[in-house]
Z-matrix of the N, CA and C atoms (Angstrom, degrees):
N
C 1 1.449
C 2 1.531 1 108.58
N 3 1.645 2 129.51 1 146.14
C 4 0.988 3 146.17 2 -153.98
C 5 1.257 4 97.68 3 -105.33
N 6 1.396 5 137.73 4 150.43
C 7 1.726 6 151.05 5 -172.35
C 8 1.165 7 80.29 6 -133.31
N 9 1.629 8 120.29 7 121.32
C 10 1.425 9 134.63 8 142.53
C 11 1.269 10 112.55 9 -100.37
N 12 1.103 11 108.04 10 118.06
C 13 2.133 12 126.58 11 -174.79
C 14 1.729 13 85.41 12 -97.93
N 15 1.150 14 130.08 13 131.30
C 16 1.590 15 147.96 14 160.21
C 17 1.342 16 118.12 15 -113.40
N 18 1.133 17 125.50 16 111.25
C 19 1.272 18 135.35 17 168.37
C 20 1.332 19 105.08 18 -83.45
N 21 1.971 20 115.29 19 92.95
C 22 0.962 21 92.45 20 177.09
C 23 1.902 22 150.61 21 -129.14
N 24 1.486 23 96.89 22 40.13
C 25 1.047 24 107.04 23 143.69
C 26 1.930 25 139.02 24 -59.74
N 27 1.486 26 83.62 25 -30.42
C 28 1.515 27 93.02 26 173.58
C 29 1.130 28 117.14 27 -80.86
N 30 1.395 29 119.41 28 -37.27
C 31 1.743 30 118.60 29 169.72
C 32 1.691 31 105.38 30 -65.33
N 33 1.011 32 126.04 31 -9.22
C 34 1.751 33 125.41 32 179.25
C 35 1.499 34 109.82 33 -59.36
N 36 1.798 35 91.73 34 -51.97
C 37 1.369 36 109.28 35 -160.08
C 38 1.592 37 113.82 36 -78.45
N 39 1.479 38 108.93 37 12.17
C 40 1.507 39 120.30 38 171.06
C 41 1.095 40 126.69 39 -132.69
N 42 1.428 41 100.07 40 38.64
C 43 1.688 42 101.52 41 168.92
C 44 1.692 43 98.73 42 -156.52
N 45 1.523 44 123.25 43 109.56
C 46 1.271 45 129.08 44 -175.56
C 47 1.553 46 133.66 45 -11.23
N 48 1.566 47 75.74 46 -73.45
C 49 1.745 48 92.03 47 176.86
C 50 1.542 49 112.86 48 -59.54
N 51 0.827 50 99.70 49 -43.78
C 52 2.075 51 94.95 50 -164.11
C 53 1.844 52 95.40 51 -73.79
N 54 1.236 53 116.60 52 -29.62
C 55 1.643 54 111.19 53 -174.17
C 56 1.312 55 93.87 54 -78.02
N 57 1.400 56 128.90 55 -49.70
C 58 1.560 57 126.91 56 -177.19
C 59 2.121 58 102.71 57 -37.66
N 60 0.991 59 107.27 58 -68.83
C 61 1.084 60 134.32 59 172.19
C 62 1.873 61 117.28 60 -25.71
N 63 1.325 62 108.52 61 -62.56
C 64 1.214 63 134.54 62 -169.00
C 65 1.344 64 89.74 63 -57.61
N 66 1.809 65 133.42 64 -63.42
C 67 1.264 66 114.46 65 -176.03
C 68 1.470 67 142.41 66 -64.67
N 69 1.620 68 96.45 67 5.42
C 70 1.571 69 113.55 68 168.35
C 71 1.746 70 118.54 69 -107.56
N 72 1.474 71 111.55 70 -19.42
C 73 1.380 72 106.02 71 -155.35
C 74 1.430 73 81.23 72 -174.03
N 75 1.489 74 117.23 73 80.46
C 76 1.352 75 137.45 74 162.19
C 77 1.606 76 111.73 75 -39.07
N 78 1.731 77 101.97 76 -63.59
C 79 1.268 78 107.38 77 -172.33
C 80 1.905 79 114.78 78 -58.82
N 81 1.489 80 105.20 79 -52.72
C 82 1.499 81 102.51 80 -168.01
C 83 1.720 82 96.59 81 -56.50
N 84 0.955 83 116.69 82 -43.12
C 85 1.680 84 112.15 83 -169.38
C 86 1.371 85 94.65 84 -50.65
N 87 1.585 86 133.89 85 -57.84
C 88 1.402 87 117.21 86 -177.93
C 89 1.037 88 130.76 87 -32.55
N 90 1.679 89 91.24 88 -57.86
C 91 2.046 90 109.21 89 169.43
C 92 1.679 91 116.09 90 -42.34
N 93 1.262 92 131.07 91 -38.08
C 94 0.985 93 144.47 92 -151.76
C 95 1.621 94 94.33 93 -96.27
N 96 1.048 95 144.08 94 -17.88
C 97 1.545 96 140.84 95 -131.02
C 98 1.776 97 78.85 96 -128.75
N 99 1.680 98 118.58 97 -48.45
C 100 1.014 99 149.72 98 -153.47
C 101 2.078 100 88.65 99 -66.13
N 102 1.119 101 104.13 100 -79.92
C 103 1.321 102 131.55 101 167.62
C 104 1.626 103 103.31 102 -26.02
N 105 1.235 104 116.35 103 -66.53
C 106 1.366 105 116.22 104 -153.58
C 107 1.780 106 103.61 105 -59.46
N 108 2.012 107 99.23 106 -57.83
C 109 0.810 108 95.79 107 136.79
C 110 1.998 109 143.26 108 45.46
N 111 1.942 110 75.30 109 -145.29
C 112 1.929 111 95.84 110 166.13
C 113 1.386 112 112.98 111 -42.94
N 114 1.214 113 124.73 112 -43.10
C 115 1.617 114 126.05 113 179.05
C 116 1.580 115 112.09 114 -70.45
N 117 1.452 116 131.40 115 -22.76
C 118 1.390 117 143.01 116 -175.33
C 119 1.638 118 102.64 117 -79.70
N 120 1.681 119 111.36 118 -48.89
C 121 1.109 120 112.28 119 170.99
C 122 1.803 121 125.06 120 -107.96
N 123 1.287 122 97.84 121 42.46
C 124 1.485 123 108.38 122 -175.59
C 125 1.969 124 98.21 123 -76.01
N 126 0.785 125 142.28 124 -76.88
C 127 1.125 126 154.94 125 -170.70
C 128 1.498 127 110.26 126 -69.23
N 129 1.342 128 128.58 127 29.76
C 130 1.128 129 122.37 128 175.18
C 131 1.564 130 120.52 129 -159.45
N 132 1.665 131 117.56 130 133.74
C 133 1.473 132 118.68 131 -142.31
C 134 1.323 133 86.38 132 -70.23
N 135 1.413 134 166.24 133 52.92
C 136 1.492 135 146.99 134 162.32
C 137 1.612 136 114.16 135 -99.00
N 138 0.992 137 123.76 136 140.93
C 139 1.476 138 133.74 137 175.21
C 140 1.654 139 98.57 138 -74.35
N 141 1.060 140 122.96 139 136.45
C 142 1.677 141 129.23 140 142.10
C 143 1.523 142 118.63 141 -128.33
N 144 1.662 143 93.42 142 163.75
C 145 1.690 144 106.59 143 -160.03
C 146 1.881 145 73.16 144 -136.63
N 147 1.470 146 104.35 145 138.12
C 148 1.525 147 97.18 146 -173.87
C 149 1.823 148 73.42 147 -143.61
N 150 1.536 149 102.51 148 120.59
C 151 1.259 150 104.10 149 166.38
C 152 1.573 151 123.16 150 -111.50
N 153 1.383 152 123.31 151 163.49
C 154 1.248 153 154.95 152 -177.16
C 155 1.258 154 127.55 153 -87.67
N 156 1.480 155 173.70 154 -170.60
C 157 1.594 156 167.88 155 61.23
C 158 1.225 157 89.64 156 -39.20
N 159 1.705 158 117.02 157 147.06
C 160 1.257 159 117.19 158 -177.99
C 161 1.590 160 128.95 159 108.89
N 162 1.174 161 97.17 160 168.04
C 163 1.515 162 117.02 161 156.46
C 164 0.948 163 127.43 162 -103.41
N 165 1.817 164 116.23 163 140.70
C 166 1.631 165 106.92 164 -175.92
C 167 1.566 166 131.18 165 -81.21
N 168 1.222 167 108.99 166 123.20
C 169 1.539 168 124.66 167 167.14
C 170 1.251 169 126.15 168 -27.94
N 171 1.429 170 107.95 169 -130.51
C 172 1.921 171 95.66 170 133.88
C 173 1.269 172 117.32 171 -125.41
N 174 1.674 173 114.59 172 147.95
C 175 1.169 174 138.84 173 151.12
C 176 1.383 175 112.58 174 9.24
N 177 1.202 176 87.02 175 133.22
C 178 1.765 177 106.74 176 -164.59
C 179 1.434 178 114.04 177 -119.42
N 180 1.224 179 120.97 178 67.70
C 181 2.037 180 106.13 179 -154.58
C 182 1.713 181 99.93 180 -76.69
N 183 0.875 182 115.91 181 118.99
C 184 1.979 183 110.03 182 167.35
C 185 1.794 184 111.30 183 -124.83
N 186 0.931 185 133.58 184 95.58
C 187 1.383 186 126.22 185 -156.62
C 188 1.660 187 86.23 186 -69.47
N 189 1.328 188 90.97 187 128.94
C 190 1.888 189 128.84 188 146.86
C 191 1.733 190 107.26 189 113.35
N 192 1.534 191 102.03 190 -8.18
C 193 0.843 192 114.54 191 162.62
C 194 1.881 193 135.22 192 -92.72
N 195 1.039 194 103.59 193 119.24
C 196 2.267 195 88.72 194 177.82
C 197 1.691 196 103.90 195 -110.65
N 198 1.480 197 96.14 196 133.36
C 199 1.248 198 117.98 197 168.96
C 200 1.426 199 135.72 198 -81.28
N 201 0.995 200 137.00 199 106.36
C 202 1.277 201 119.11 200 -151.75
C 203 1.585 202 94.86 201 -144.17
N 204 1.831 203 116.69 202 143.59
C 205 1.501 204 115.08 203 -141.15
C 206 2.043 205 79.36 204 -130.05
N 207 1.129 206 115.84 205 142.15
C 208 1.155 207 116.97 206 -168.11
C 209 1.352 208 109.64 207 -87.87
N 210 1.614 209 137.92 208 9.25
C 211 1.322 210 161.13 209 -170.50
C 212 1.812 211 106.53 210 22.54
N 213 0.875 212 138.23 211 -125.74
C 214 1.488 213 145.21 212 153.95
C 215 1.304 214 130.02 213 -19.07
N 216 1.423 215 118.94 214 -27.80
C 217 1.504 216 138.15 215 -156.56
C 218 1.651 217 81.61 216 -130.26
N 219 1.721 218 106.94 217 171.24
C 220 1.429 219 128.90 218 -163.35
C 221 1.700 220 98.09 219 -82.54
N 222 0.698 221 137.64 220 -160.58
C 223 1.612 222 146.94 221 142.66
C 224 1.671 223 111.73 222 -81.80
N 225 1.454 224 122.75 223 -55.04
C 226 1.421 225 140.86 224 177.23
C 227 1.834 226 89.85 225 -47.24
N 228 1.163 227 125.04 226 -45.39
C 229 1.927 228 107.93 227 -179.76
C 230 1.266 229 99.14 228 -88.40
N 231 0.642 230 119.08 229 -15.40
C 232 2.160 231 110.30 230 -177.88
C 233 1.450 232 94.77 231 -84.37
N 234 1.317 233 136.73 232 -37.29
C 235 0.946 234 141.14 233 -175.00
C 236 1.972 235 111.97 234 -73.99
N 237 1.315 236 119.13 235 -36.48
C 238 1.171 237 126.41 236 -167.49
C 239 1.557 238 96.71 237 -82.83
N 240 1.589 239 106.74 238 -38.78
C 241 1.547 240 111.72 239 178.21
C 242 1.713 241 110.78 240 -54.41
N 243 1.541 242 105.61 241 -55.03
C 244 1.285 243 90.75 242 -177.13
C 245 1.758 244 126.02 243 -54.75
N 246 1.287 245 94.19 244 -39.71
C 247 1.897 246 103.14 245 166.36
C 248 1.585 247 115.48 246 -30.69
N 249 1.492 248 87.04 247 -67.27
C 250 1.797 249 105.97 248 -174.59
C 251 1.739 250 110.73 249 -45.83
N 252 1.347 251 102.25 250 -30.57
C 253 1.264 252 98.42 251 -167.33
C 254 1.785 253 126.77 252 -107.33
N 255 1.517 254 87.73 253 1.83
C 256 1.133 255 94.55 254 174.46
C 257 1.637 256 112.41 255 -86.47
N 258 1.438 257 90.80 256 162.47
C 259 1.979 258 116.65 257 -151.13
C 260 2.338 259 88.30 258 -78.17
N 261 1.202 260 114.85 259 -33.78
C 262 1.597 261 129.84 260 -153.17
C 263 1.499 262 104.67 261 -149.06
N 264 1.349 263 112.95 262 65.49
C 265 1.607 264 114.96 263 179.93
C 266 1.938 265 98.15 264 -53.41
N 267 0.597 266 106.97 265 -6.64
C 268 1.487 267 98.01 266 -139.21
C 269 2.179 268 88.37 267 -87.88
N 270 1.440 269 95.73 268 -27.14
C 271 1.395 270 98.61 269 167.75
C 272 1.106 271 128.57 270 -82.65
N 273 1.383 272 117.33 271 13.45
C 274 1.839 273 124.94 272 179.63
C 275 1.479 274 102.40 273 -114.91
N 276 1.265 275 110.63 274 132.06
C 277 1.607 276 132.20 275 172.85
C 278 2.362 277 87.74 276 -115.11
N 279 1.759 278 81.04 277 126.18
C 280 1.260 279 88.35 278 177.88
C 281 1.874 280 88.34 279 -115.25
N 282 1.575 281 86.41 280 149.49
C 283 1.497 282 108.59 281 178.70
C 284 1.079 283 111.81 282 -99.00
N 285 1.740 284 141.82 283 108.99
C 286 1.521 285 124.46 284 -164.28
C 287 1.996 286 91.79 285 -177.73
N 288 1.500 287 99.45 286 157.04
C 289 1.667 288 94.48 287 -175.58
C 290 1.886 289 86.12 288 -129.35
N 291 1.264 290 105.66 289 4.93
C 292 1.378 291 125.01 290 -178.16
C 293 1.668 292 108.81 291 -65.19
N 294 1.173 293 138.30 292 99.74
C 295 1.348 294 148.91 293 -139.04
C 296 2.209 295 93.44 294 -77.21
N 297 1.482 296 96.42 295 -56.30
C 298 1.149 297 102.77 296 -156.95
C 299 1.851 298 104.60 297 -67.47
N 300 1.409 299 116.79 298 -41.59
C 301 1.180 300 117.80 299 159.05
C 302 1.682 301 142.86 300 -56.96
N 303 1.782 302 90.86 301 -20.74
C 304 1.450 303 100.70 302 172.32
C 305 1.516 304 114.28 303 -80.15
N 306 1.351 305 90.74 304 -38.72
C 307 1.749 306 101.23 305 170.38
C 308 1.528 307 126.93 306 -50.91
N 309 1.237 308 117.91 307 -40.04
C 310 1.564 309 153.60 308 164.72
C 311 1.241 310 95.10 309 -41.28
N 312 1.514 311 107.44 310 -63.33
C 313 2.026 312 116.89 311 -145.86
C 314 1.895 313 94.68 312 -75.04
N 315 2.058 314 110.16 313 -42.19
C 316 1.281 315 104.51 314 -172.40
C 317 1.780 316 104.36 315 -70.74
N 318 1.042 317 138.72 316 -31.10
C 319 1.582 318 128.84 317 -166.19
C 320 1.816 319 95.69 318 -81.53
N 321 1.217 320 117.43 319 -37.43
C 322 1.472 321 112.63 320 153.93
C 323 1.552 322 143.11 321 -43.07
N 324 1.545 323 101.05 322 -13.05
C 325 1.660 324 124.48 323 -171.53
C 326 1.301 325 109.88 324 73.87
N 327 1.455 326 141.23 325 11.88
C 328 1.096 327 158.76 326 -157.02
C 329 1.836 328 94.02 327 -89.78
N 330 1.315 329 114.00 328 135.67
C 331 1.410 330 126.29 329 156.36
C 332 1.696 331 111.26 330 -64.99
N 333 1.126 332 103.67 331 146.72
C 334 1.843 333 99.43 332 174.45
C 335 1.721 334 87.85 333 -141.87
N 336 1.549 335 106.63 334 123.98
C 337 1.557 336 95.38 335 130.19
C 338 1.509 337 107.47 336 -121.25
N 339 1.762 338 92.06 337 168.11
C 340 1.224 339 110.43 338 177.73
C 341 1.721 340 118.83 339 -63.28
N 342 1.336 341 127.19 340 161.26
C 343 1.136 342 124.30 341 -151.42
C 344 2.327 343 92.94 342 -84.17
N 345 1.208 344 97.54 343 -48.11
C 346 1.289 345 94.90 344 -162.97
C 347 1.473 346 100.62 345 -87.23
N 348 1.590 347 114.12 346 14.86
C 349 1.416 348 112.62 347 152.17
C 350 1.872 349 114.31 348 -91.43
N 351 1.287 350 104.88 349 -33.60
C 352 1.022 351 96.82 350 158.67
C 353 1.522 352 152.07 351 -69.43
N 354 1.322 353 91.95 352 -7.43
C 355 1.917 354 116.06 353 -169.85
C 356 1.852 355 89.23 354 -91.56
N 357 1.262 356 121.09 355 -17.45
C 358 1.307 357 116.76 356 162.87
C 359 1.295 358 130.07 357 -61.78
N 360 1.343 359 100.25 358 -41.18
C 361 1.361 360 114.76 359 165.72
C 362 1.530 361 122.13 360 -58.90
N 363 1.312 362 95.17 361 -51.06
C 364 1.845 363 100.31 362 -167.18
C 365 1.733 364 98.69 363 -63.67
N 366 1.288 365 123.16 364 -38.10
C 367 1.435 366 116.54 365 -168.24
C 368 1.389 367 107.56 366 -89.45
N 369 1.469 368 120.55 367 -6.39
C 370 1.456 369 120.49 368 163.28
C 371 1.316 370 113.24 369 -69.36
N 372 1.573 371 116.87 370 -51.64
C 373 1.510 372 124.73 371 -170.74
C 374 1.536 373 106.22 372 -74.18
N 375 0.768 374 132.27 373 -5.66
C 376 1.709 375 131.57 374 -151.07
C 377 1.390 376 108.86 375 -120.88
N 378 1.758 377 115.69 376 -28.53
C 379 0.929 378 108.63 377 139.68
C 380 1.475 379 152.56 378 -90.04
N 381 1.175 380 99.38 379 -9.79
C 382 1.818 381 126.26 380 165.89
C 383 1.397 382 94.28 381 -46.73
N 384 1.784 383 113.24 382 -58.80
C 385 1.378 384 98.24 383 -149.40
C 386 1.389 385 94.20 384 -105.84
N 387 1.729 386 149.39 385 29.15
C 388 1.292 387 154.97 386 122.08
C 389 1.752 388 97.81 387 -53.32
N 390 1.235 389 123.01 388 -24.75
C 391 1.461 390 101.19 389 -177.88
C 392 1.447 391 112.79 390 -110.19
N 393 1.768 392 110.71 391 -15.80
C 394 1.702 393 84.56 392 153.42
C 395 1.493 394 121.79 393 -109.01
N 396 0.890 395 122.09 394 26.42
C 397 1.528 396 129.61 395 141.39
C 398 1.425 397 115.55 396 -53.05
N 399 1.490 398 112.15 397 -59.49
C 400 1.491 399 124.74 398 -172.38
C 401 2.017 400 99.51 399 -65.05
N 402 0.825 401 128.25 400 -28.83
C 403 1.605 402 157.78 401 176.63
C 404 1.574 403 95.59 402 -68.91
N 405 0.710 404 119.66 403 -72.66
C 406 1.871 405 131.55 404 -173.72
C 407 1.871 406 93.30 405 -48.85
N 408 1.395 407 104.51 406 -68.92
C 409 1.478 408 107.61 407 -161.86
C 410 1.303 409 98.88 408 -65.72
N 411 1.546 410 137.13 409 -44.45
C 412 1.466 411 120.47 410 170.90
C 413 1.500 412 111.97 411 -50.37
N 414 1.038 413 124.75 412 -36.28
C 415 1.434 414 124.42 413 -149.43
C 416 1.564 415 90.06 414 -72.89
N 417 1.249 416 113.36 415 -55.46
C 418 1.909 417 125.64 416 -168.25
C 419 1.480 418 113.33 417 -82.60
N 420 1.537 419 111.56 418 15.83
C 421 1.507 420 111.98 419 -172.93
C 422 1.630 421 81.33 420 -96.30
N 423 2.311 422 89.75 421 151.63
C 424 1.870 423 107.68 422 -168.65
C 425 2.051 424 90.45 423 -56.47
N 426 1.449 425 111.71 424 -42.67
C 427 1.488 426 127.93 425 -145.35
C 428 1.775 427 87.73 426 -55.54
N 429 1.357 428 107.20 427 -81.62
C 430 1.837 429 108.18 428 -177.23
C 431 1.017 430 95.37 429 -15.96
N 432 1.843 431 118.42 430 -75.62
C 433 1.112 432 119.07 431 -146.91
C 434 1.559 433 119.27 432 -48.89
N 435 1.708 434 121.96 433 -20.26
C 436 1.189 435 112.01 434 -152.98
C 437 1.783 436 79.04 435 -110.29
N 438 1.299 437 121.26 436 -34.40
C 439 1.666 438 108.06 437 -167.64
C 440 1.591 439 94.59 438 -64.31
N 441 1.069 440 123.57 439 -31.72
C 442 2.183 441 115.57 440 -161.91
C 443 1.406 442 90.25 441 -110.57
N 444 1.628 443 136.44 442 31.48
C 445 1.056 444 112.78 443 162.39
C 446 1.618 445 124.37 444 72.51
N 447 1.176 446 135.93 445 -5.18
C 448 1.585 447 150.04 446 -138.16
C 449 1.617 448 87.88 447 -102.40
N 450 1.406 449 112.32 448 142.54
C 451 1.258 450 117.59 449 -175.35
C 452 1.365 451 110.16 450 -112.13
């Protein structure tokens, strides 16, 4: 199983809307980042740790995801800590466009992608599966069923 470490203030700052956002309503943008997220990795066995700068607001529940707020210290050392301390670096892909932390994660044996390589991803998958969702509910609507005959 795969450990995704998210730095994620830095993933904020690479995707329009949620950075647009962030300079009005810090917190909902979290929520939103949070969200995109749990639904990106809903269907898939990997653990993630998606961190914060800061102290926590309120509570953020996203199942499969843990939030974790770097309180006193940066996020980038809470983040290096968790590296350090893990048992199998070699199974964590850290998410970050953050030079000094990526640097950290590769001499660690750590996978890195870049953040706005990763925001490729999330809006690839997210809409794949916004369109078979939309696919699912046509498919199971009474109406199809009765115009194509479908039982």
């Amino acid at each position: 199983m795969k450990h995704y470490i998210i730095d994620g203030n830095n993933l904020i700052g690479k995707i329009p809307a949620i950075k647009k956002l962030q300079k009005s309503r810090k917190q909902t943008s979290r929520e939103k980042l949070a969200f995109l997220l749990g639904r990106y990795f809903s269907n898939q066995k990997n653990s993630v740790s998606l961190y914060f700068d800061g102290h926590i607001n309120e509570t953020i529940k996203i199942s499969g995801v843990k939030i974790k707020y770097s309180g006193s210290k940066t996020a980038d050392e809470k983040i290096k800590l968790e590296i350090e301390k893990s048992k199998n670096p070699r199974n964590i892909i850290v998410v970050t466009s953050d030079n000094n932390v990526a640097e950290f994660a590769r001499v660690c044996s750590c996978r890195v992608i870049k953040s706005e390589d990763f925001t490729k991803n999330l809006s690839t998958r997210s809409s794949s599966d916004e369109e078979q969702s939309r696919i699912d509910q046509i498919n199971n609507s009474e109406e199809f069923k009765k115009l194509f005959g479908a039982k």
